[in-house]
Steps between C-alpha positions, in 0.01 A plus 500: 500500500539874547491576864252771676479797390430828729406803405611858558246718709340722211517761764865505440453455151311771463665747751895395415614795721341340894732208518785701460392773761382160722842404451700795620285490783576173597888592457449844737357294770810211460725794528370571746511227727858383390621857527387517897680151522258307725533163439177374644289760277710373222413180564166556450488730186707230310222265596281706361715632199547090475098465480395786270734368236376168500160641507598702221667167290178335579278816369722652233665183365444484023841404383839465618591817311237674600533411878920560439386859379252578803691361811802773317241774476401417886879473636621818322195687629537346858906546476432897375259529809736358738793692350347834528384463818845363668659856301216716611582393907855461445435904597372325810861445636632865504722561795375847619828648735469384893515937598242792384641683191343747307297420179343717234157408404181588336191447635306275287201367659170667685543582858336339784512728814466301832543703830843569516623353152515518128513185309599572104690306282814646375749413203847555566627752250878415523826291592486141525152464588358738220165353401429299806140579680533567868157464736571782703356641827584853559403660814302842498663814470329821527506700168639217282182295345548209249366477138559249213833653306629637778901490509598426852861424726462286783776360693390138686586135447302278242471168549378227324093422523426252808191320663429569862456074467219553721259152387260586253612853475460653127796449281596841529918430332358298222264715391728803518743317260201400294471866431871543424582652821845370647557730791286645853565784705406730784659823471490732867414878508771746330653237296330596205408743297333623135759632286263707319525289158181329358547218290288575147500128385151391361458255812561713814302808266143259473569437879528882608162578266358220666567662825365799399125320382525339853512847691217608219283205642624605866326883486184335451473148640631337838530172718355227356370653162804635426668176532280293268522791247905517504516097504214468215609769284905545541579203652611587803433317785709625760250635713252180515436306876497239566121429550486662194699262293284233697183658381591488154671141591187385637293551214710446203567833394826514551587515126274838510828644628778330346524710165460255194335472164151563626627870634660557137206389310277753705738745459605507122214253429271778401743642270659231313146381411390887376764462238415160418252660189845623342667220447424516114702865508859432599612782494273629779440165692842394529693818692164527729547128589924583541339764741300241728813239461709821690253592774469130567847486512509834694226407796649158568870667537342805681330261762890313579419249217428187702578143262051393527470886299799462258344163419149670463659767283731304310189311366323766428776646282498166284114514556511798300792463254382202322194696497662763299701226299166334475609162592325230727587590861572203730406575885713180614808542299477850584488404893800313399672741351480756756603271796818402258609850480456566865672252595794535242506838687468398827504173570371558900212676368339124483521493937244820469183397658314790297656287136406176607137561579487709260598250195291244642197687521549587106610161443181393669305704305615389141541130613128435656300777419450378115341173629248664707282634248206648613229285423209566252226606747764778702628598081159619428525782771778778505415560887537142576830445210609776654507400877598141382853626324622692824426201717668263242792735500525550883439083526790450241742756642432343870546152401903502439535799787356329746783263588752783507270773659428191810910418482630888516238585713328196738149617363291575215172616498178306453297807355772642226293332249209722537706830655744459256312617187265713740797773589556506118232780450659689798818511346430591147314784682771613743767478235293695241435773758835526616582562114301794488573611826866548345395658177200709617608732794222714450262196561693388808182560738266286338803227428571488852137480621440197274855319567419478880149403399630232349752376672252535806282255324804276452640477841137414645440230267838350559408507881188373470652198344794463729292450777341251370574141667773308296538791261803354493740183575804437693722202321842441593672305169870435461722532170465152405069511595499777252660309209324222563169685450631661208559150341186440563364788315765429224372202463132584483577801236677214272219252535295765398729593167489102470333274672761198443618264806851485482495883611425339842903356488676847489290629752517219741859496450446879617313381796700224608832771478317735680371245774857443575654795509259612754600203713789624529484841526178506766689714805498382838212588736609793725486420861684451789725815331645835611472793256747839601340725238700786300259836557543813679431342830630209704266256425482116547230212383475181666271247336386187685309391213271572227194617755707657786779703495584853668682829375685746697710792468586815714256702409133331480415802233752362267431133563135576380656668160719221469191248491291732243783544286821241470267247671219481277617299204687224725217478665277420201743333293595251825188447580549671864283600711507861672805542767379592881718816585672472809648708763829455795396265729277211300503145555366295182536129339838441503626904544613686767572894469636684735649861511837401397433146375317283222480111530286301261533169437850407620622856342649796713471860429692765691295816435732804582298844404620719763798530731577231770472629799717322781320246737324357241359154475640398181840420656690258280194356340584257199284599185559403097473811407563873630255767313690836514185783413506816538483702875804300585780750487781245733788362365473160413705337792244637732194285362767203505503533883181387517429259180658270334422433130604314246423748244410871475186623328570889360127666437500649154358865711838586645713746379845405287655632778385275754513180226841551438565548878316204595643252211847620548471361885339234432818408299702571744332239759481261182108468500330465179265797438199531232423809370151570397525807297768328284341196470112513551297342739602157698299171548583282723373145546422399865478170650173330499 
């Protein structure tokens, strides 16, 4: 008797190019995870490797051959992933030289101008570093301003990207290597300079024009306005607040500002279709439509070509050439396509948040939206058809977002249904007027009058529904959470292709993988802990548990930054509540503080922020730990007079001078030191 029989998803049948591009994926994230060697996160993704490929065997499973053939089409794709990946960050492990030396380099990013700095990206033009991106801070000089092609000399010390390791700080030395940058600097006054050579590749050219549309927008708009337009219509988004981004956050409009296809199909939408009546004359139809394929090409390159627009205009360029060729177009295999080239190209591109959400959204869209027709009564009205396809497409782009937008994020909003496809009219406006604003000057009055009409009308109907109560959600799910939900919605989409029980054994293998793996990767609770953060302040976090716990640092100002801005996320994500700040002397649960001295929970903290003055009270006190900050200017024999630690604690603020002072004596006395700056912030665990 033949055995069962299973069948192959006629989603893959009929899109043969997703389960490749699923596959790579799969390999980039197992790259990943093997290449940072961690053996408990290992662990867990060979669980879950372990359970997708039985689900798979269960699913996919026809004929020996056939199964032979697809598990070899799945492990070259996954070994290709992982392969590119481990070459891609092998660029990771540069050893930059331990003094300053002087580089070469052109400018090849926007810059963003803080009060005494310049942050660009430059590309190292020569030697043994030539092609390697350097973030780069430069401080102000008078008479020497910074534009993209720019040809500079500096003369500092690059060193590899690092975290502050601050808890739930941003990711800042990933995501710098995610966008092939291998190097960080701060470069002081007078050690640099232009050379006076521009760099005239296409790149660094559609960044300078850029620049120059920017100070266009700048004669005529400013504050708020002006940072919508720049965002909405170039892409940059270097001058947006924060309780900006949470406005747009709030509502679900974020995508509004993250250039993708929508901005490219109001943009060359319009044109494209005009020619559309030509198709039957080649001749004419077919270099007008090589003309929209180039300004495509040209806007998402002139606006720094971020991987959710390349995607959007890599479509569009098949979109359009099996137009011309006059073949069926596919949407999915297109999808497919494009994220295969990407990541062929640049295999990190798949960590971008703007990618992700942006190839689920479409993926939503093609995979649900055909089986929510509209039905009969709604097709019989084009007001009602109409209103019912933007809320289908809003629903279906939400529905595989969600989990990621709540995971990156800890929220989503509760309105972006309805505010999603609402803002739609605003943009096609704004970016239609901003079009003309560029290629009418001698209309600029009236363009400008309606632009901050409209964008008037925007902002107050995004407040409006801001404020409204639970416009939005705070959710705090983990990796494993979020894969688990997606499981679920993978198995709900293949119920829905076909509705046959033994779909319900791949995904429950899924489940079950997933269920365990978070077992074992649920972190501790924080309490009863100690956190010496890395910031430009001595600052120190003591957390009794997850409703009481108490921040201080030298200057009460910079404690209340530190709580708006490296505090937030671990707040949220750990479920902690709001820290009391605290001043020299306080008595709490469990802490003492004192001028010179920290105790919490059976810990010791020598605070030394000034200079010891003789006759003090600290005489030979025993603490774990000595905290060197900065104000104390003694050598380091003096504080020993008075404490004595088991360890010194070297604040990240103080000059190298005084951290190579301060390490070099305590190596003399043979007591460990940790160094903050070099190697981020430091927990530690207190007694209970």
């Amino acid at each position: 008797m033949k055995g069962p029989t299973l069948y192959i998803p006629r989603l893959l049948l009929e899109h043969p190019l997703l389960l490749p591009a699923l596959a790579l994926v799969v390999g980039i994230c197992l790259g990943d995870v093997f290449y940072a060697q961690l053996v408990g996160r290992s662990t867990t993704f060979l669980l879950l490797a372990f359970g997708f490929g039985v689900s798979t065997m269960f699913m996919l499973r026809k004929s020996a051959l056939e199964m032979v053939a697809l598990v070899a089409l799945i492990s070259a794709f996954c070994s290709l992933g992982a392969g590119l990946l481990g070459g891609q960050r092998d660029l990771s492990r540069i050893i930059w030289p331990t003094t300053p030396q002087t580089y070469e380099a052109t400018v090849v990013s926007s810059p963003r101008s803080t009060a005494k700095t310049v942050r660009v990206n430059v590309e190292i033009k020569s030697g043994r570093f030539a092609g390697v991106i350097v973030a780069t801070s430069l401080m102000k000089q008078s008479g020497q301003m910074i534009h993209p092609g720019d040809v500079i000399f500096f003369h500092s010390q690059v060193e590899i990207p690092r975290n502050n390791g601050n808890p739930g700080e941003f990711d800042y030395a990933s995501w710098l290597k995610n966008q092939g940058i291998y190097g960080t600097t701060f470069v002081y006054q007078n050690k640099w300079k232009k050379t006076g050579k521009i760099s005239t590749n296409i790149r660094t050219g559609l960044l300078r024009y850029r620049e120059e549309l920017l100070e266009r927008y700048k004669t005529f708009f400013q504050g708020d306005k002006l940072t919508v337009l720049a965002a909405l219509t170039l892409g940059d988004r270097r001058g947006l607040s924060d309780e900006f981004r949470e406005l747009f956050s709030t509502t679900g409009t974020s995508h509004i500002l993250a250039l993708s296809g929508l901005h490219l199909s109001i943009l060359f939408g319009f044109l494209l279709w005009a020619i559309r009546p030509l198709r039957n004359r080649r001749k004419i139809y077919l270099p007008l439509l090589l003309i929209g394929v180039i300004q495509v090409w040209l806007f998402t390159f002139l606006v720094g070509a971020p991987f959710s627009l390349v995607r959007a205009a890599f479509m569009l360029t098949l979109l359009h050439l099996s137009q011309a060729l006059r073949r069926d177009y596919d949407a999915l295999n297109s999808l497919s396509l494009a994220l295969l080239c990407i990541l062929l190209v640049t295999p990190t591109a798949l960590f971008d948040v703007g990618l992700q959400l942006s190839f689920l959204a479409l993926l939503g869209i093609l995979l649900i939206a055909p089986k929510l027709a509209a039905p009969l009564w709604v097709s019989k009205y084009w007001g009602l058809h109409f209103i019912y396809d933007l809320l289908r497409t809003s629903f279906c782009a939400q529905i595989l977002t969600l989990p990621l937008i709540a995971y990156y994020f800890n929220s989503f909003s509760l309105i972006g249904l309805f505010t999603g496809w609402l803002v739609i009219p605003f943009a096609y406006a704004i970016l239609l007027l901003a079009l003309l604003f560029f290629c009418l000057p001698f209309a600029q009055a009236i363009l400008v009058y309606l632009l901050n009409g409209t964008m008037d009308a925007m902002l107050n109907c995004l407040s409006f529904f801001s404020a409204w109560d639970y416009a939005s959600i705070t959710v705090i799910p983990g990796k494993v959470i979020t894969l688990i939900i997606y499981g679920v919605i993978f198995f709900l989409l293949t119920y829905l292709q076909n509705r046959r029980a033994r779909n319900l054994y791949g995904i429950a293998f899924l489940l079950l993988c997933g269920a365990i793996s978070y077992i074992m990767c649920t972190p501790p609770a924080y309490d009863n802990t100690i956190i010496v953060y890395k910031s430009s302040s001595p600052t120190i976090y003591c957390i009794v548990d997850k409703q009481h716990s108490y921040l201080w640092s030298i200057r009460i100002g910079h404690a209340q930054q530190v709580l708006e801005s490296t505090l937030r996320r671990f707040l949220r994500t750990a479920r902690m509540a709001q820290p009391q700040l605290i001043e020299a002397p306080q008595k709490k649960e469990g802490m003492i503080l004192l001028p010179h001295v920290l105790a919490f929970k059976g810990k010791r903290i020598g605070l030394l922020s000034e200079k010891i003055r003789q006759g003090s009270n600290t005489s030979l006190l025993q603490v774990n730990y000595l905290y060197i900050m900065p104000g104390f200017k003694q050598d380091l024999s003096n504080a020993l007079s008075y404490f004595t630690p088991d360890s010194i604690i070297l604040d990240s603020s103080l000059t190298d001078f005084y951290r190579a002072k301060y390490s070099a004596e305590a190596a003399e006395n043979m007591i460990p030191y940790y160094d903050i700056k070099e190697r981020g912030a430091l927990i530690l665990q207190c007694g209970k």
